[in-house]
N, C-alpha and C positions, 0 to 999 in steps of 0.2 A: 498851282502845281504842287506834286505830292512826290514825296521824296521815301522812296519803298524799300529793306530789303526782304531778303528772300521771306524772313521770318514773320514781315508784317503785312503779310495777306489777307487780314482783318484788318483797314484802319479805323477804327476808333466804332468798331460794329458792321463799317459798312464793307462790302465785299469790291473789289476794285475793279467788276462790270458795272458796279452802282455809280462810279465814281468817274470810269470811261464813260458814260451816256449821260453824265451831269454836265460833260464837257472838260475834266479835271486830264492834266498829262500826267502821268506815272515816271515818276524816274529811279531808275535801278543804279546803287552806285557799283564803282567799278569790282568787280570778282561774283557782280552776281548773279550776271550771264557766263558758263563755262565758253570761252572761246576760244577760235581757233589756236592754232600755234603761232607763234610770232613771227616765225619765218614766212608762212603763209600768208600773216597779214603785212608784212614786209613786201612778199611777191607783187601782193595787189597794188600797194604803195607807189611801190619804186617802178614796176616792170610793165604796167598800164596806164602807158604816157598821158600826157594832160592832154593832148588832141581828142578822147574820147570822152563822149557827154557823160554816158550810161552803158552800164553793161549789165545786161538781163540774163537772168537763168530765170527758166517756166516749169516749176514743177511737176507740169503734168503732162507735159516732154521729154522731162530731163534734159532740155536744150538749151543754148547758149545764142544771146543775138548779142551787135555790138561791137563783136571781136570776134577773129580769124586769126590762123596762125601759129606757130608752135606754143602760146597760151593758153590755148583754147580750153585744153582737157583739163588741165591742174586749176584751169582759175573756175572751169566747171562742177572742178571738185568740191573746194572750197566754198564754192556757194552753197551747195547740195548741202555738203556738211553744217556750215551755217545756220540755213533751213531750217533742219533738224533739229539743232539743239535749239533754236528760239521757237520752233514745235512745241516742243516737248516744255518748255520753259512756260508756257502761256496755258498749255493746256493745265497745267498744274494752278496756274492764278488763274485764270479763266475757263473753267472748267464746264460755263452755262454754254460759251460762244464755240469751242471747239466739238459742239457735240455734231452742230449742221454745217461750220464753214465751209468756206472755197477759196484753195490757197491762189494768190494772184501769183505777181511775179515777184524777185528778190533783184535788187537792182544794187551794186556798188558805183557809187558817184566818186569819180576822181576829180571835178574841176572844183576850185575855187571860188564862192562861192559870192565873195566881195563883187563890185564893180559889173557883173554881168547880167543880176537881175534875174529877178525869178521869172520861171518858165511860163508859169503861171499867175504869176502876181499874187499878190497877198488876198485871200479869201477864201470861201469857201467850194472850192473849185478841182474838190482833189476825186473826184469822179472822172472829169475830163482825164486825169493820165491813166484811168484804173480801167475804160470802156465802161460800157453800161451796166450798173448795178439794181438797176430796179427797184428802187427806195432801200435796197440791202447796205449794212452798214459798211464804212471802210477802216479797218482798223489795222493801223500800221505800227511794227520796232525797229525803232532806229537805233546804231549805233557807232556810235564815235570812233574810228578807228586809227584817228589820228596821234599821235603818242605825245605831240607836246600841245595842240590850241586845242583850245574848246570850240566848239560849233556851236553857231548864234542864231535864234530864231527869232522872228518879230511876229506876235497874235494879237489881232485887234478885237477879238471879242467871239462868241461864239454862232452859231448858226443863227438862230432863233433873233438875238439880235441884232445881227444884220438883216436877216428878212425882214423884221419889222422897219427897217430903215430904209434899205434900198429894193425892195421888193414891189412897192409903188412903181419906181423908176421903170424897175426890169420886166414891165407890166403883167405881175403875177398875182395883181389884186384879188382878184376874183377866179382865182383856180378852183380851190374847194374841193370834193371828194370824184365828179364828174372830171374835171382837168386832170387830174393823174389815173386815172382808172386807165390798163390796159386793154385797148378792143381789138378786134379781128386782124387789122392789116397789121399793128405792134406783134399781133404771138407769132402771126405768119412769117414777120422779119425777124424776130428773134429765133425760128425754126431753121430757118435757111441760112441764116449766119451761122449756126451751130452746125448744118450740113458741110459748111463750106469751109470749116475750121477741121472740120472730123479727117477732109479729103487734101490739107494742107493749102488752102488757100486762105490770104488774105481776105478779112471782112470785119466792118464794123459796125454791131449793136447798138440799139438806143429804147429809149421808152420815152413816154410821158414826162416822168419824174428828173429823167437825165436830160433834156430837151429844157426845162426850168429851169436844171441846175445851170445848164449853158448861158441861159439870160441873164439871169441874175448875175452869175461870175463876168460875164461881158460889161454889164451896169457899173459893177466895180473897178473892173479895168480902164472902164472911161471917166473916175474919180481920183487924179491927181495926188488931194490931201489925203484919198482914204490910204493912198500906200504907202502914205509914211507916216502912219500914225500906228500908235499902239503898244505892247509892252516887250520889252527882248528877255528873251530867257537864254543863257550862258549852259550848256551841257559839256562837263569836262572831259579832257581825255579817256576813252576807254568806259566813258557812261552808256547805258542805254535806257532810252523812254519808248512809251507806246499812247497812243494815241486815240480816238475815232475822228479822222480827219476831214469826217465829212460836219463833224461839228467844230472842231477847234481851226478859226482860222489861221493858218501861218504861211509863212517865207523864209525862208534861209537866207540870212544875210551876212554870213562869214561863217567862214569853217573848209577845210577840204577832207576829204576821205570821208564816205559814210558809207554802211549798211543797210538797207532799208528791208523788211519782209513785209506785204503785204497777204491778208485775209476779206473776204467779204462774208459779215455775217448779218444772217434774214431775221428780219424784221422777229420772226417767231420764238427765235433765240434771246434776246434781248430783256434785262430787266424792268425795263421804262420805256417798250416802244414807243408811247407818247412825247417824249423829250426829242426824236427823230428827225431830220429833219422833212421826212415825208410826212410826219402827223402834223409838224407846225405847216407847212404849204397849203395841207390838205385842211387844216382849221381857217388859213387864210390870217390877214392881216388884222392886229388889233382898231379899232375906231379911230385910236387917237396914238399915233405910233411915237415911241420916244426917241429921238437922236440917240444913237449908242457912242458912250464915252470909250474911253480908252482905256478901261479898264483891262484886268487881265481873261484868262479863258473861263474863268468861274467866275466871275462881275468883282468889282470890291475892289480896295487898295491894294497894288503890287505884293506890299511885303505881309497880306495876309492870303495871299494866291500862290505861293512859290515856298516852294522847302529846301530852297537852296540862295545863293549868296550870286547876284547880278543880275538882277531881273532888275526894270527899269523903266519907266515909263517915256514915250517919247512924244 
């Protein structure tokens, strides 16, 4: 992991979409996202009880799910605002990926993050919350908005190495270029779901590629040891990282109050679409696959994976 500020938008040559699609997480320390007011981040804090999982703003709405009530407007504010300036933040460092994205949703997480276990389990499984991306990449900024803990992640390695691992299991052996190609009845569903979305109705997308994603993230979820293994990375109060989470595996394993904004960006945008994990599926499984250690999201010893103090191997 790579510890960025504003100023070091070169690291060491490489530009920090080279560095997203290696698998590496970017972390911004605290003042170098401009955020909201504190009062604002106090509202969300205090005033959106722990009873609620997620609370979503859809940019291409401007709507609010989650929450009802006299909240509704000012916590819709806030996220909007939010939005924006982590917009406008990224377009500046990532200037290749904001040319074609498509903004997902902005989610504020109030619960706790200990003891409940992730939604998703640990891997690489983070399409399932996003609906269908069609091999497009996911690339998420989280941020801490908690004012005294840090929020704790556990990654056990990145896409490519788990395919090579549990990709057998998840019988995605023999996918290749034919398995994920979209035909006729995929563009017809993805037509109709986007009719059905335009008219306010509930509907959900899928392809090929998301359909794989499902198996494999299910193979993992039925491996016990895989979900506690791996390296935690500590992000402190008032930090924010950014991600492509469709390659770097994690889980939240403590922490309450986060930010999250999510982007989907296509394949065409992309520095190294071959590092993807639709070119690795579509290349298929190596002959002689290696167990993936526990290493961190870039392979290698911890304290040469992390540019910050509590990463950890477990």
């Amino acid at each position: 992991m790579r510890t960025l500020s504003l100023g070091d938008i070169s690291w060491g040559g490489i530009r920090p979409e080279a560095l997203l699609e290696r698998g590496e997480i970017l972390c911004f320390r605290p003042g170098t996202l401009p955020l909201q007011p504190e009062a604002d981040l106090a509202f969300l804090r205090d005033e959106l009880g722990p009873a609620l999982e997620n609370v979503r703003y859809h940019p291409e709405g401007d709507s609010l799910t989650g929450l009802a009530g006299p909240a509704l407007e000012r916590t819709r504010a806030i996220l909007r605002a939010h939005h924006g300036a982590v917009r406008e933040f990224l377009r500046r460092i990532c200037p290749r990926y904001a040319q074609r994205w498509r903004a997902g949703e902005v989610t504020f997480r109030p619960l706790e993050e200990e003891g409940r276990g992730s939604a998703s389990g640990l891997g690489p499984g983070d399409a399932l919350a996003s609906g269908a991306t069609h091999g497009g990449r996911i690339l998420r900024f989280f941020t801490n908005v908690n004012p005294t803990r840090a929020r704790v992640w556990r990654s056990a390695g990145t896409f490519a190495e788990l395919f090579a691992e549990f990709g057998g299991q998840a019988g995605l052996a023999a996918l290749g270029e034919g398995g994920l190609r979209e035909r006729l009845p995929d563009r017809l569903r993805t037509g109709l779901v986007g009719l059905a979305r335009r008219v306010g109705l509930a509907a959900r997308d899928t392809s090929p590629y998301d359909r794989a994603l499902e198996r494999l993230h299910a193979a993992l979820a039925r491996d016990p040891a895989f979900q506690d293994r791996g390296v935690e990375f500590e992000f402190p109060p008032f930090t924010s990282w950014t991600a492509l989470t469709d390659t770097v595996s994690h889980s939240a394993v403590r922490g309450q109050h986060a930010l999250v904004c999510t982007w989907i960006v296509p394949l065409a945008s992309c520095v190294a679409p071959e590092l993807s994990p639709y070119a690795v599926m579509e290349r298929g499984l190596p002959h002689t696959p290696a167990r993936a250690g526990a290493g961190g999201t870039g392979g290698g010893d911890a304290s040469e994976t992390t540019g910050m103090p509590g990463s950890r191997a477990r």
